[in-house]
N, CA, C, O and CB atoms as a CASP TS submission, in Angstrom:
PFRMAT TS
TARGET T0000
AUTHOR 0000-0000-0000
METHOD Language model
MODEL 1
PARENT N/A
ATOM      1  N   UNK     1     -21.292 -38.170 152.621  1.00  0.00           N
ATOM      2  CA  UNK     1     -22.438 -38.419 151.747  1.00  0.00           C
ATOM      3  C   UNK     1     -22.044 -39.393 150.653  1.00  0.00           C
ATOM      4  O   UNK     1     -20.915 -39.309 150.170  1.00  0.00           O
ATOM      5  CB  UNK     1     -22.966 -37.103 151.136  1.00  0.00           C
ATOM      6  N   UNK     2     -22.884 -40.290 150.241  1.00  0.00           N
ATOM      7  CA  UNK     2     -23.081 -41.064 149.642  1.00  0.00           C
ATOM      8  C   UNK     2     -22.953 -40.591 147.829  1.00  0.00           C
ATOM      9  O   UNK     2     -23.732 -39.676 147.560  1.00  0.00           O
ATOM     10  CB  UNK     2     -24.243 -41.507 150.279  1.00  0.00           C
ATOM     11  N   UNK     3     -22.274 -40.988 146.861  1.00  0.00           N
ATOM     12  CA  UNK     3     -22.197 -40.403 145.822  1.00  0.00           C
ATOM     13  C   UNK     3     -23.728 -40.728 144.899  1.00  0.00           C
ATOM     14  O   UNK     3     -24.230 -40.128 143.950  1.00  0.00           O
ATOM     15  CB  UNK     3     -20.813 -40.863 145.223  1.00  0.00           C
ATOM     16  N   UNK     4     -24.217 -42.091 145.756  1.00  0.00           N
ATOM     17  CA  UNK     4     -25.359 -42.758 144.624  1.00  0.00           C
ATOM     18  C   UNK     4     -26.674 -42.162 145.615  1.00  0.00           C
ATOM     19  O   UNK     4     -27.583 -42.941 145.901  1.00  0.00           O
ATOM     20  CB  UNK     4     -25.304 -44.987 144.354  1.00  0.00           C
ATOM     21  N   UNK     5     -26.694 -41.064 145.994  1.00  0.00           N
ATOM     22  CA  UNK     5     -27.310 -40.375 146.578  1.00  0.00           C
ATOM     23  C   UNK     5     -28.015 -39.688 146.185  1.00  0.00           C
ATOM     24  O   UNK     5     -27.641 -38.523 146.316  1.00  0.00           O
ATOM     25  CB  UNK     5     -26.887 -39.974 147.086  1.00  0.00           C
ATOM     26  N   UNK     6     -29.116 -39.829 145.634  1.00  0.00           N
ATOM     27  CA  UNK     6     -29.901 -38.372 144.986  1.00  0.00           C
ATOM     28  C   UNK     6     -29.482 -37.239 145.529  1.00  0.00           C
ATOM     29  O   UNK     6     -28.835 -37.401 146.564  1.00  0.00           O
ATOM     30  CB  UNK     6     -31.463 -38.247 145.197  1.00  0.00           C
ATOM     31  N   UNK     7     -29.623 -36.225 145.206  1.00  0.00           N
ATOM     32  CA  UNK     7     -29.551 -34.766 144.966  1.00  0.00           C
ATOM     33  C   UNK     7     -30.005 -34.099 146.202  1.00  0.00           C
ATOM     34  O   UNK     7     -29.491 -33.404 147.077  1.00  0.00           O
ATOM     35  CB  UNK     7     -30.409 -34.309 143.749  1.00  0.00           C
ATOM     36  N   UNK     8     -31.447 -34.698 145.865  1.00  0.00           N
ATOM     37  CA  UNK     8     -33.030 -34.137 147.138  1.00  0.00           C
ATOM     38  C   UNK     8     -32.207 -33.877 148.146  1.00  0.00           C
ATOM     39  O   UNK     8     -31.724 -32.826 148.567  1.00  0.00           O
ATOM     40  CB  UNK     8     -34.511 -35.499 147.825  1.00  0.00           C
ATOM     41  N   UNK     9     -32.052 -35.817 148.715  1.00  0.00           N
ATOM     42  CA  UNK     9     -31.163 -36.028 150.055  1.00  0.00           C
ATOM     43  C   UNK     9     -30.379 -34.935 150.599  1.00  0.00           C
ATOM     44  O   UNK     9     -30.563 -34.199 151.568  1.00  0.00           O
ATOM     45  CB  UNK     9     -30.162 -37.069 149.859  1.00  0.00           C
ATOM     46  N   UNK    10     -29.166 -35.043 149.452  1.00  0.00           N
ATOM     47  CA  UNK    10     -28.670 -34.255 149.858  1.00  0.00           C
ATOM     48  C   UNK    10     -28.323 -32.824 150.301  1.00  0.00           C
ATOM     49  O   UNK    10     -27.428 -32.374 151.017  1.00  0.00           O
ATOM     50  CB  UNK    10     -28.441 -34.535 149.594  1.00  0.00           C
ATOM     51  N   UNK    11     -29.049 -32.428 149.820  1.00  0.00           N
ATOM     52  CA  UNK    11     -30.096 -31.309 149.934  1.00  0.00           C
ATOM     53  C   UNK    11     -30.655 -30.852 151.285  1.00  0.00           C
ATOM     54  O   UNK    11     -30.309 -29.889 151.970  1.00  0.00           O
ATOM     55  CB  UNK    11     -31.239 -31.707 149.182  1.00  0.00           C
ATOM     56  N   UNK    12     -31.532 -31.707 151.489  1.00  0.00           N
ATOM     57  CA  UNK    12     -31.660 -31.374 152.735  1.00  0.00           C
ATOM     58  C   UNK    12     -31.111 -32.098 153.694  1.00  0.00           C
ATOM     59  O   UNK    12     -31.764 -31.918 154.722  1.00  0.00           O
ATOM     60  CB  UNK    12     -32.740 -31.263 152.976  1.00  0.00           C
ATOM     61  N   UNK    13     -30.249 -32.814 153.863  1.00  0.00           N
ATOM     62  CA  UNK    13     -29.339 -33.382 154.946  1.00  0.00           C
ATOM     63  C   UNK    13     -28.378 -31.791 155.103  1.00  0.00           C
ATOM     64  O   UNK    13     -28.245 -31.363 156.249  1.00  0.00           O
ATOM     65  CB  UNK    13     -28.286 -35.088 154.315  1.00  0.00           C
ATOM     66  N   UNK    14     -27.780 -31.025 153.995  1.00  0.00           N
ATOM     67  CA  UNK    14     -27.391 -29.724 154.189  1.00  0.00           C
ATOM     68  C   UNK    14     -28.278 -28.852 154.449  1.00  0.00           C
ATOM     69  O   UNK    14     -27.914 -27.899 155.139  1.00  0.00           O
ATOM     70  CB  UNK    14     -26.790 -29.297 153.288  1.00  0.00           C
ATOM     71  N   UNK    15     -29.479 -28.898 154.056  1.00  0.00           N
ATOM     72  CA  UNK    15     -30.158 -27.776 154.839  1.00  0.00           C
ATOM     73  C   UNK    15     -30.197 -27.921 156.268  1.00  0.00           C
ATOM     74  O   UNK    15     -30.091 -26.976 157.050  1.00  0.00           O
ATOM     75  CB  UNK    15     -31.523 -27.607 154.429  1.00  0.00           C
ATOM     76  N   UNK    16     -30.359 -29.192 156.609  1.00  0.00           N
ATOM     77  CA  UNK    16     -30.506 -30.378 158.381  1.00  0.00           C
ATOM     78  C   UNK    16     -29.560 -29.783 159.424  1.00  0.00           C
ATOM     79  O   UNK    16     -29.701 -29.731 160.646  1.00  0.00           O
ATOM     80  CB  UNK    16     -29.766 -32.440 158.220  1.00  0.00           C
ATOM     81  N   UNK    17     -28.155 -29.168 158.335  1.00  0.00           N
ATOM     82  CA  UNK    17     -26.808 -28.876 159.083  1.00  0.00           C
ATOM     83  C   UNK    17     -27.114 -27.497 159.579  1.00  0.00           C
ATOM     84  O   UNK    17     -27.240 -27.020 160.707  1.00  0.00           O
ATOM     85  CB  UNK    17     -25.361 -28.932 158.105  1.00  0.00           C
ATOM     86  N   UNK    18     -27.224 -26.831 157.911  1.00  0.00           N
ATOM     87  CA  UNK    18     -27.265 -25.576 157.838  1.00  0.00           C
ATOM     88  C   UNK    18     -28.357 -25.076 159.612  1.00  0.00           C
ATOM     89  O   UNK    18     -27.864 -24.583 160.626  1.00  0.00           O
ATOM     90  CB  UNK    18     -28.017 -25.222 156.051  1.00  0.00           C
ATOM     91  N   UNK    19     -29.606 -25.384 159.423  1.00  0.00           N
ATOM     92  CA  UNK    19     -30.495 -25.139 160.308  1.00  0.00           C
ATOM     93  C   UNK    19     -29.803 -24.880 162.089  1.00  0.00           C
ATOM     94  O   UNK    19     -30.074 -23.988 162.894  1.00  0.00           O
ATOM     95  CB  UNK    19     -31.494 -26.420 160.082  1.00  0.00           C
ATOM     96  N   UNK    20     -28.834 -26.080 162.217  1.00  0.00           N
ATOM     97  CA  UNK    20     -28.579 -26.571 163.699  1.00  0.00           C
ATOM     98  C   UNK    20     -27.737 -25.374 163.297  1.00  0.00           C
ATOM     99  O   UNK    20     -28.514 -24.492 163.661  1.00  0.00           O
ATOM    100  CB  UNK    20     -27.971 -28.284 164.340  1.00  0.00           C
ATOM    101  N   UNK    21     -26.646 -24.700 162.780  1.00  0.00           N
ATOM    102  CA  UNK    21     -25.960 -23.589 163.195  1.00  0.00           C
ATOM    103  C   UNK    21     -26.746 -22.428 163.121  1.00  0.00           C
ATOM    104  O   UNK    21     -26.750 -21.823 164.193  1.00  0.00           O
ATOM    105  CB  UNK    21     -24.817 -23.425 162.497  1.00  0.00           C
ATOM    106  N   UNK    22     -27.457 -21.869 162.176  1.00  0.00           N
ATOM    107  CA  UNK    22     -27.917 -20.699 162.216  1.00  0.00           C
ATOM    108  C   UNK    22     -28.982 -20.455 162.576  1.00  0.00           C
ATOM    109  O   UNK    22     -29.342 -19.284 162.687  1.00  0.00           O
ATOM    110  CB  UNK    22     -27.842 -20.239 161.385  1.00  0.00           C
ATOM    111  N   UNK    23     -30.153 -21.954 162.988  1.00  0.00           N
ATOM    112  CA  UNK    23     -31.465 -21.532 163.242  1.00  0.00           C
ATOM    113  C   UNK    23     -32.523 -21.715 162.212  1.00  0.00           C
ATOM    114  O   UNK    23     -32.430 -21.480 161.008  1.00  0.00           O
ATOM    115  CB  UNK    23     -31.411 -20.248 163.543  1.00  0.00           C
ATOM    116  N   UNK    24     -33.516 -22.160 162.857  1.00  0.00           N
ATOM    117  CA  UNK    24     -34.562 -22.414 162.066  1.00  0.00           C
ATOM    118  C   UNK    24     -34.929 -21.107 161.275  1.00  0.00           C
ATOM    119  O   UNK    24     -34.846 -20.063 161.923  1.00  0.00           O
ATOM    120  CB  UNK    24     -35.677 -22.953 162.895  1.00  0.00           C
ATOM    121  N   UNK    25     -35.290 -21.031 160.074  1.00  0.00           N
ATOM    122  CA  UNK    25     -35.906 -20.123 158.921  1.00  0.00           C
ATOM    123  C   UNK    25     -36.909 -19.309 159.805  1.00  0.00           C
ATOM    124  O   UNK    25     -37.595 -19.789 160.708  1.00  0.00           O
ATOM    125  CB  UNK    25     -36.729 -21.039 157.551  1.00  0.00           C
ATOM    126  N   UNK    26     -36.884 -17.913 159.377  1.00  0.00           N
ATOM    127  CA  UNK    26     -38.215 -17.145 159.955  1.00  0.00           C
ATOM    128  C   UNK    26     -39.228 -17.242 159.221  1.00  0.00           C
ATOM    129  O   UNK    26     -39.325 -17.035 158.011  1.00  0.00           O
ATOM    130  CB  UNK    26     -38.127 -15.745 160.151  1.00  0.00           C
ATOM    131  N   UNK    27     -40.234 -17.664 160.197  1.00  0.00           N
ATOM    132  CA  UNK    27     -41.516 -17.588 159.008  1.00  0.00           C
ATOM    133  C   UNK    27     -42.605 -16.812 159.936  1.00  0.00           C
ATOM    134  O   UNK    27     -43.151 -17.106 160.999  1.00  0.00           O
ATOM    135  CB  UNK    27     -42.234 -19.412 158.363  1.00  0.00           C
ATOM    136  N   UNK    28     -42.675 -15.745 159.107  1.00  0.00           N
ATOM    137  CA  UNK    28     -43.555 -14.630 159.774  1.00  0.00           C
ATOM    138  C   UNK    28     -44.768 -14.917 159.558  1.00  0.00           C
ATOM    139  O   UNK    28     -45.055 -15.407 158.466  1.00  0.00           O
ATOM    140  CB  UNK    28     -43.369 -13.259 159.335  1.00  0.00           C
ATOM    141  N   UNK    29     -45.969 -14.644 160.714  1.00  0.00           N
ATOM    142  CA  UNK    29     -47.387 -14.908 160.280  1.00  0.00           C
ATOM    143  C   UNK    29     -47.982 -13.943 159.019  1.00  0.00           C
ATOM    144  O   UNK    29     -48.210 -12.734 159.000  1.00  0.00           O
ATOM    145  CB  UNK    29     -48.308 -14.689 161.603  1.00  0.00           C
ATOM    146  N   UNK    30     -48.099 -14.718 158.242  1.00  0.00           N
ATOM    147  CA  UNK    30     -48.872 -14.142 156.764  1.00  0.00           C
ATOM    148  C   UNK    30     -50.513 -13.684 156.967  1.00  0.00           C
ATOM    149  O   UNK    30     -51.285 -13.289 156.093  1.00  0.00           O
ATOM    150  CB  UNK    30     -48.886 -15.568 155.471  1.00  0.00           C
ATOM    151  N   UNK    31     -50.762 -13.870 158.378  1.00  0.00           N
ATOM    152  CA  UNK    31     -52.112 -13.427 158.444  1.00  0.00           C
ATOM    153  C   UNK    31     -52.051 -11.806 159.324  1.00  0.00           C
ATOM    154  O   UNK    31     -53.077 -11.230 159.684  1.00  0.00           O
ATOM    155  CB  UNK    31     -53.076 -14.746 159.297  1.00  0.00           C
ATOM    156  N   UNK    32     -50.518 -11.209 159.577  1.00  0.00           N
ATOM    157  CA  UNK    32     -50.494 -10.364 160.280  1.00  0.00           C
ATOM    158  C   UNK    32     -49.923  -8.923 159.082  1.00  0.00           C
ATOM    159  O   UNK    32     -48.887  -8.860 158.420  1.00  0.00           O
ATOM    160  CB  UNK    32     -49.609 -10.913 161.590  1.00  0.00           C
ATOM    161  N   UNK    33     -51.128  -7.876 159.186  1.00  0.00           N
ATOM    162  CA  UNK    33     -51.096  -7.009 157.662  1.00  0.00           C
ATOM    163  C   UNK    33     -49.778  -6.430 157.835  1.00  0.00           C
ATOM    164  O   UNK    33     -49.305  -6.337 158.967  1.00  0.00           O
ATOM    165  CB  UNK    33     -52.393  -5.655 157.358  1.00  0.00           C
ATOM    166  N   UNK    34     -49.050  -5.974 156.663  1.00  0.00           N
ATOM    167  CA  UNK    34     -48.128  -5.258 156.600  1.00  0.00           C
ATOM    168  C   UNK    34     -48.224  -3.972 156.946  1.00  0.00           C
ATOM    169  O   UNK    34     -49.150  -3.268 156.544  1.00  0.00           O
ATOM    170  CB  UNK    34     -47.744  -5.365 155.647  1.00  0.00           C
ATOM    171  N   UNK    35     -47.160  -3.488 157.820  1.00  0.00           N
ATOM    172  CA  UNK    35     -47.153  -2.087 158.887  1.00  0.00           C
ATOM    173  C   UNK    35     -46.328  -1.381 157.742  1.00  0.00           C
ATOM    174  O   UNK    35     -45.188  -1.746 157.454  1.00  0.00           O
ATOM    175  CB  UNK    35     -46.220  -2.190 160.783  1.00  0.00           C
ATOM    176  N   UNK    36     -47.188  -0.018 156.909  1.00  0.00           N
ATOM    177  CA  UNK    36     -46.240   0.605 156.582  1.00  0.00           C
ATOM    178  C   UNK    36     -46.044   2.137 157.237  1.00  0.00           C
ATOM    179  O   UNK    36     -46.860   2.935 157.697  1.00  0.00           O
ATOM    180  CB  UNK    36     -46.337   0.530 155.266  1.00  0.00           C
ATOM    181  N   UNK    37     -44.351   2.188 157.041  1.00  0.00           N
ATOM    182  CA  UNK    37     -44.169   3.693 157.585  1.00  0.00           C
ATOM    183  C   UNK    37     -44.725   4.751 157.180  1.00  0.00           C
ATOM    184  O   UNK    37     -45.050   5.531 158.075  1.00  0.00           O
ATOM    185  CB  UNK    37     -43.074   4.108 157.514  1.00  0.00           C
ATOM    186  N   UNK    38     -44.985   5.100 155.969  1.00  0.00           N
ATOM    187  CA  UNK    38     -46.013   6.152 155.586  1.00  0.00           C
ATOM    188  C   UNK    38     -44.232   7.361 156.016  1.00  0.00           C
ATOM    189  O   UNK    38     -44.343   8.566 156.238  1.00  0.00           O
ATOM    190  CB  UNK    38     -48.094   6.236 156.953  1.00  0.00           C
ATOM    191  N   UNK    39     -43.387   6.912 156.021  1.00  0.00           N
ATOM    192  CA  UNK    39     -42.035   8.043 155.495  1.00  0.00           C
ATOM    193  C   UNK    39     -41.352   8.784 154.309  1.00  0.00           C
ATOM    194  O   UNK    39     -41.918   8.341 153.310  1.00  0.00           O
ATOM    195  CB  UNK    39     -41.082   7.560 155.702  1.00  0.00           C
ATOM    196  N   UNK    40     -40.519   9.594 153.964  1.00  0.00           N
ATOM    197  CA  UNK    40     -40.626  10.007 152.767  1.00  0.00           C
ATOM    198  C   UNK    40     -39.651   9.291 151.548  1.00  0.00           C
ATOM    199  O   UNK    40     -39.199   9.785 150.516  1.00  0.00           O
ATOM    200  CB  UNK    40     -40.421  11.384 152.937  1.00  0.00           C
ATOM    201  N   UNK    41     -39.521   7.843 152.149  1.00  0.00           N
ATOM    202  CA  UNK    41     -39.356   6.979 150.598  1.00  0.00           C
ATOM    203  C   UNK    41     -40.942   6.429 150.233  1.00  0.00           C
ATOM    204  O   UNK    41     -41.369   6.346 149.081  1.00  0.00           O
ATOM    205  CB  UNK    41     -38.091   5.317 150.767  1.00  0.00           C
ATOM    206  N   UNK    42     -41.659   6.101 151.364  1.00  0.00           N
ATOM    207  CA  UNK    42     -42.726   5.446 150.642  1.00  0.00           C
ATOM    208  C   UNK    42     -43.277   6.390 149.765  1.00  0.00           C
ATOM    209  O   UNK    42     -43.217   6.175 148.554  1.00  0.00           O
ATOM    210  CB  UNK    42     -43.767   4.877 151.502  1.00  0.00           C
ATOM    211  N   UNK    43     -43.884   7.559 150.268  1.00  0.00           N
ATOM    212  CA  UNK    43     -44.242   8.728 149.472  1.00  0.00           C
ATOM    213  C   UNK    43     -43.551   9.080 148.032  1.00  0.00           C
ATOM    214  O   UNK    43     -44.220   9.586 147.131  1.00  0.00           O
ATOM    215  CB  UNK    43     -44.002   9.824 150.342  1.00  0.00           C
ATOM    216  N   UNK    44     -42.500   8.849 147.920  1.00  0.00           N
ATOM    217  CA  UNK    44     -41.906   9.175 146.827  1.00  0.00           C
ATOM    218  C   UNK    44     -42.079   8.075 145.691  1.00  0.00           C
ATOM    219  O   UNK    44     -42.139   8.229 144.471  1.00  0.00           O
ATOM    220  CB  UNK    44     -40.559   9.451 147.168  1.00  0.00           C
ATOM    221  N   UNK    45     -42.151   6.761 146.563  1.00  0.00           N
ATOM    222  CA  UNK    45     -42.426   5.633 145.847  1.00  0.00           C
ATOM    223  C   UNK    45     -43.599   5.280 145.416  1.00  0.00           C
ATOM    224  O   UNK    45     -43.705   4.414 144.547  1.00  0.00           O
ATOM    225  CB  UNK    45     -42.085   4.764 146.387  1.00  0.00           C
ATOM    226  N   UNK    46     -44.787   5.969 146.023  1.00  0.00           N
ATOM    227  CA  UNK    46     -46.245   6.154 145.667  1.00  0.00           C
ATOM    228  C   UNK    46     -46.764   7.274 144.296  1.00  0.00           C
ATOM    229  O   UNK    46     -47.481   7.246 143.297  1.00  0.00           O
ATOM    230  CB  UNK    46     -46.878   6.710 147.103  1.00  0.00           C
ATOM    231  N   UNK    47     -45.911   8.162 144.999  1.00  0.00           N
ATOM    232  CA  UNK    47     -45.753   9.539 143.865  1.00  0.00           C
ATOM    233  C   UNK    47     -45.215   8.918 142.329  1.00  0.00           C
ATOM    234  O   UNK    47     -45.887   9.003 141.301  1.00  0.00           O
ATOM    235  CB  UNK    47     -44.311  10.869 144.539  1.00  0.00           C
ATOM    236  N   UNK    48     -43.945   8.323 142.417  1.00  0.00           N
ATOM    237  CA  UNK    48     -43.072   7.656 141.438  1.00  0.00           C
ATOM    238  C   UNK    48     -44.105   6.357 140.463  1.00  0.00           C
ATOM    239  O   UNK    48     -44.157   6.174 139.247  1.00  0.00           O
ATOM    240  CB  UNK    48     -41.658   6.894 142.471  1.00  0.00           C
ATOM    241  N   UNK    49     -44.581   5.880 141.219  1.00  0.00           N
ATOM    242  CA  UNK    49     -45.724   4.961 140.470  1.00  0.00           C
ATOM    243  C   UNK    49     -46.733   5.078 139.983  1.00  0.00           C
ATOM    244  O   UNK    49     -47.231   4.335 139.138  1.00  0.00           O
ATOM    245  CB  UNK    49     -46.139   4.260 140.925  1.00  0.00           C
ATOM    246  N   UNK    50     -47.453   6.626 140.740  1.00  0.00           N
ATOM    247  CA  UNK    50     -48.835   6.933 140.447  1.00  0.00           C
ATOM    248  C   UNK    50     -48.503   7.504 138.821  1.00  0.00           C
ATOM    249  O   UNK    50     -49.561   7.616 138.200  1.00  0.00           O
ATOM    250  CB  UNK    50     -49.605   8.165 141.679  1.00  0.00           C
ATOM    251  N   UNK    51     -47.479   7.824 138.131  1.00  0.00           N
ATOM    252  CA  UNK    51     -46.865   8.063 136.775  1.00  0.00           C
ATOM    253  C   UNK    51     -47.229   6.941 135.703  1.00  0.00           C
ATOM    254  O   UNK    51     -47.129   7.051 134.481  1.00  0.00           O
ATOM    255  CB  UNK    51     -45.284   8.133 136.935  1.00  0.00           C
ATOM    256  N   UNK    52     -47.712   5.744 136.489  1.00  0.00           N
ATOM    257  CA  UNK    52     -47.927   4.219 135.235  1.00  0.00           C
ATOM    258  C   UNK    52     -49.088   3.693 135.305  1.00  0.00           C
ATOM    259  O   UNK    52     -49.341   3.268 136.432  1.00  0.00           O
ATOM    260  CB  UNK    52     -46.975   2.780 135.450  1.00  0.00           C
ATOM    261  N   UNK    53     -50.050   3.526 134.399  1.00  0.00           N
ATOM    262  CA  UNK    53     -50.794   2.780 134.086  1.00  0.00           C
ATOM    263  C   UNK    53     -50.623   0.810 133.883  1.00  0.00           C
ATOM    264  O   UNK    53     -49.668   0.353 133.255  1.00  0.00           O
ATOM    265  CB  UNK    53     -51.039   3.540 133.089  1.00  0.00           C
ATOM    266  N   UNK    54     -51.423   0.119 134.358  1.00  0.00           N
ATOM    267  CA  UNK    54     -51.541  -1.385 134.206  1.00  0.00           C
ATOM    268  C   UNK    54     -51.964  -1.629 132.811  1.00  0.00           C
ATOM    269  O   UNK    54     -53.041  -1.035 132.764  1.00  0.00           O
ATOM    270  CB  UNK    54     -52.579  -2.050 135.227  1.00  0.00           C
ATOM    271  N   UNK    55     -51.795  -2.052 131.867  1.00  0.00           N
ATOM    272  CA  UNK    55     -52.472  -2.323 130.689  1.00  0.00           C
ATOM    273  C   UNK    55     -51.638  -4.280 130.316  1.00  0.00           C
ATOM    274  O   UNK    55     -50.470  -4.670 130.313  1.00  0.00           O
ATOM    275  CB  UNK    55     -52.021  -0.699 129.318  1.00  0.00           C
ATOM    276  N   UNK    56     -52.550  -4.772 130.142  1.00  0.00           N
ATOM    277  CA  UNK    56     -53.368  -5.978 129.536  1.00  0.00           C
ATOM    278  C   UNK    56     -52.948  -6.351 128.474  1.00  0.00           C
ATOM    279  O   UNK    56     -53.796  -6.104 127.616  1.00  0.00           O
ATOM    280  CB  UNK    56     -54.675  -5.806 129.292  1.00  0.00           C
ATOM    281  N   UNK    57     -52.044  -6.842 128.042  1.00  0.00           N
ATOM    282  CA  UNK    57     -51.856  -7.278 126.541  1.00  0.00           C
ATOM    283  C   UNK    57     -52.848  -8.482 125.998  1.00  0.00           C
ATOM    284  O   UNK    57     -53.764  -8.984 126.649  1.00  0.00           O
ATOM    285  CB  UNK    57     -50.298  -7.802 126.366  1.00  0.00           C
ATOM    286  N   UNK    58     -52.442  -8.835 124.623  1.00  0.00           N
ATOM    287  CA  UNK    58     -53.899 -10.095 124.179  1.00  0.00           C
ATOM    288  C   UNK    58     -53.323 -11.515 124.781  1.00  0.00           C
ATOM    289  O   UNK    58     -54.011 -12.510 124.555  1.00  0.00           O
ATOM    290  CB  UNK    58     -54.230 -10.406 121.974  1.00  0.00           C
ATOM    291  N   UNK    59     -52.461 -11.627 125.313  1.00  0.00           N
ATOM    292  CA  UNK    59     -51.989 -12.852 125.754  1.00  0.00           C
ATOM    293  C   UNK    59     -52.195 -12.986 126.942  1.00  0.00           C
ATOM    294  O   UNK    59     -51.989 -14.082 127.464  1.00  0.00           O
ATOM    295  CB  UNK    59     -50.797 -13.095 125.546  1.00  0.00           C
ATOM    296  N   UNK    60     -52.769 -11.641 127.865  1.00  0.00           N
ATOM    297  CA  UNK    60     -52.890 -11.824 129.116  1.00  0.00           C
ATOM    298  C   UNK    60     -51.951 -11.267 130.329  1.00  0.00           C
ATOM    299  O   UNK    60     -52.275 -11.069 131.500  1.00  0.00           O
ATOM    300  CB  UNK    60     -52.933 -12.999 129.110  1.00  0.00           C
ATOM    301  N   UNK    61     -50.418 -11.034 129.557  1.00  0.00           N
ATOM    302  CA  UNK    61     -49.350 -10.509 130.097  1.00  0.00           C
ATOM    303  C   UNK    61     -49.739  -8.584 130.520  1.00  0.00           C
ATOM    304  O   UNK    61     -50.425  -7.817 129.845  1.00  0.00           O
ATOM    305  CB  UNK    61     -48.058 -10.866 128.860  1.00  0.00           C
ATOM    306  N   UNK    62     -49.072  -8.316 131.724  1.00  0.00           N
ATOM    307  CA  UNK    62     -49.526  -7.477 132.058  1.00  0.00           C
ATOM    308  C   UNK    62     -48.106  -5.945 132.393  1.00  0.00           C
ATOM    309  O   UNK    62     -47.095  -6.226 133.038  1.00  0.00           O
ATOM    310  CB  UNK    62     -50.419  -8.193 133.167  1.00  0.00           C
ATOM    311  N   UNK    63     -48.247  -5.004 132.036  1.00  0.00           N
ATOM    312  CA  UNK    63     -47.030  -4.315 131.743  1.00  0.00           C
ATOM    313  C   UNK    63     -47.368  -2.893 131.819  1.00  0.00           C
ATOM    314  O   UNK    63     -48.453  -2.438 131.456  1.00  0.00           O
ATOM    315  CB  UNK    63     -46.431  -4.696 130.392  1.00  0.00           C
ATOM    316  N   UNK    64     -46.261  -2.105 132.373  1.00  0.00           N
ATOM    317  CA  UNK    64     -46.799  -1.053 132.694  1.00  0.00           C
ATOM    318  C   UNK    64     -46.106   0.538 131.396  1.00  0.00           C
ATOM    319  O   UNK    64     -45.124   0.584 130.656  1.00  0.00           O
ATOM    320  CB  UNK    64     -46.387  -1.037 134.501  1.00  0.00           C
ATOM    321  N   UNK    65     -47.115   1.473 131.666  1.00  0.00           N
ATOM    322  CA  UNK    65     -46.817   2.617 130.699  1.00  0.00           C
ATOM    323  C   UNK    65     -47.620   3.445 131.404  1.00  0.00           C
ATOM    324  O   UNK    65     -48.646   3.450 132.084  1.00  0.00           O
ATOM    325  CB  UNK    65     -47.150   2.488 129.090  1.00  0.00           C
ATOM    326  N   UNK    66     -46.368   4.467 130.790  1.00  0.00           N
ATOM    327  CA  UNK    66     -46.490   5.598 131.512  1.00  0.00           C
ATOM    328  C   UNK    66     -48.206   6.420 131.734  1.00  0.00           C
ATOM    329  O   UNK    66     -49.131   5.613 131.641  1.00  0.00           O
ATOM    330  CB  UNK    66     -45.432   6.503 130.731  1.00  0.00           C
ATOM    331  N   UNK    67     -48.413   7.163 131.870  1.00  0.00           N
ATOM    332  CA  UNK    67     -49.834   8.199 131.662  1.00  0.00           C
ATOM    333  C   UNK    67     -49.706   8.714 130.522  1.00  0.00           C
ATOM    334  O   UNK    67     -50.475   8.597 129.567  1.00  0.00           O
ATOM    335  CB  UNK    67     -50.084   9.467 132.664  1.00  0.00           C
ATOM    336  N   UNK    68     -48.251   9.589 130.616  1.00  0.00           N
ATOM    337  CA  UNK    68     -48.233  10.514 129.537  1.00  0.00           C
ATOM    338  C   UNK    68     -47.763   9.620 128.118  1.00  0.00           C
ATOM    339  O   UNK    68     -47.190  10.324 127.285  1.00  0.00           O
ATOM    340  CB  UNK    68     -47.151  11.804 129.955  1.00  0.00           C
ATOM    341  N   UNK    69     -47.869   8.711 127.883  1.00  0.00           N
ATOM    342  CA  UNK    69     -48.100   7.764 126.871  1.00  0.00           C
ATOM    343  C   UNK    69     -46.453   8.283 125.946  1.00  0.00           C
ATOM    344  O   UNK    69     -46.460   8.889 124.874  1.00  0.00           O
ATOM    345  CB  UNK    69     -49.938   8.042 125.957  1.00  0.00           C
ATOM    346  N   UNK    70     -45.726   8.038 126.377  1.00  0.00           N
ATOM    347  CA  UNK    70     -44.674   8.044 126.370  1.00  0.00           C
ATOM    348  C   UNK    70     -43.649   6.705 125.992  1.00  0.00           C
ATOM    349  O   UNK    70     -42.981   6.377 125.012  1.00  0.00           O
ATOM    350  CB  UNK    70     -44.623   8.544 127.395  1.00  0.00           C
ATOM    351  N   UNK    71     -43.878   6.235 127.115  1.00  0.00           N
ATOM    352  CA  UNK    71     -43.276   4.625 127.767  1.00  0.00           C
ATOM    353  C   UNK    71     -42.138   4.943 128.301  1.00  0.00           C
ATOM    354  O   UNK    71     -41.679   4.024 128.979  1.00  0.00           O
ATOM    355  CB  UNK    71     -42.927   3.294 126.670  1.00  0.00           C
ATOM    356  N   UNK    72     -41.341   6.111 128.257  1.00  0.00           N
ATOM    357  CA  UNK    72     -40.153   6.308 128.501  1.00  0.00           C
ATOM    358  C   UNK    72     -39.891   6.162 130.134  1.00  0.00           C
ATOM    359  O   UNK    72     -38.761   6.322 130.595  1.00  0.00           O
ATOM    360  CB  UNK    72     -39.830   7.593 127.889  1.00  0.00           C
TER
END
């Protein structure tokens, strides 16, 4: 590679490499819905969240707290 080479180039002339050994990138169809297991991390992870409220700050930023108004 060329030192007076932009960056970009080089960039993807290594991604160009990278690709031929390991394979083109997976790109999964985004129009196909997500399958969930419905096992007992998701559950716990549903349970574990249903604990926080969404609240709105004046700037628009969005952040979560607890129910029991806590924050802890």
């Amino acid at each position: 590679m060329s030192h007076d080479e932009p960056f970009v180039e080089k960039f993807m002339k290594a991604t160009g490499k990278f690709s031929h050994v390991f394979g083109q990138a997976d790109r999964a169809d985004s129009d196909i819905p997500v399958n969930h297991k419905h096992d007992d991390f998701e559950k716990a992870s549903e349970e574990d969240l249903a604990q926080f409220e969404t609240e709105i700050g004046s700037n628009g930023e969005h952040y979560a707290v607890r129910k029991d108004g806590t924050g802890n």
